[in-house]
N, C-alpha and C positions, 0 to 999 in steps of 0.2 A: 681111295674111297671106293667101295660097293661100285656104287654109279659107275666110277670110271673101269673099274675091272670087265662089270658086263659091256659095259663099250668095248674093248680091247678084245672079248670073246667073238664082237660080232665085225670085225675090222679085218676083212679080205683083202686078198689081191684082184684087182678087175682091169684085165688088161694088162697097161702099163703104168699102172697109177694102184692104189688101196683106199678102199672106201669100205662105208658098214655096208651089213648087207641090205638089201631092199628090206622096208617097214622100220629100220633101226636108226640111229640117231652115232654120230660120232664126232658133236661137236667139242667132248671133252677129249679127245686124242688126239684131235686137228690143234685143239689150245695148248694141248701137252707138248706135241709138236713145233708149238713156235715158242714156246719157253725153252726147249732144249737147244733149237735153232739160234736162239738168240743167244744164250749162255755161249756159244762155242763161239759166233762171231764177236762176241765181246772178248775172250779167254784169246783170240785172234790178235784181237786191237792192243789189249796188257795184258802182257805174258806172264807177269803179277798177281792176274785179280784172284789166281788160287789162294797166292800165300797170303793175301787181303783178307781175302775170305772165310781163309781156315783160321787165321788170327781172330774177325771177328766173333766166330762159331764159337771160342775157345770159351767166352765168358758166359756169363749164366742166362740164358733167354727166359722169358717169362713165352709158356703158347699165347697163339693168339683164343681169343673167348671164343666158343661157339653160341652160336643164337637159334636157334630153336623155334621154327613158326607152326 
């Protein structure tokens, strides 16, 4: 998404840690980030859930709607 790209423009390194930079916002990368996080501890748990996964990908999704405010 838009949103989250210019987040990812403005996601430095400070220190020993990566934060946005001052005035910027990075709560959509920090969320990205624990969606990836948790993907890998689960892929950890079953060593399975690819071939799960890729199984259910295989059949025909419908997207989810967008809503528009």
């Amino acid at each position: 998404s838009k949103p989250l790209i210019s987040q990812l423009k403005t996601f430095v390194a400070h220190g020993s840690s990566y934060e946005a930079k001052p005035g910027e916002n990075d709560d959509l990368v920090m969320a990205m980030m624990l969606v990836v996080r948790m993907a890998q501890l689960l892929r950890e748990f079953d060593p399975h859930l690819d071939d799960k996964l890729k199984d259910d990908l295989e059949d025909d999704m419908m997207p989810l709607p967008f809503i528009i405010l």
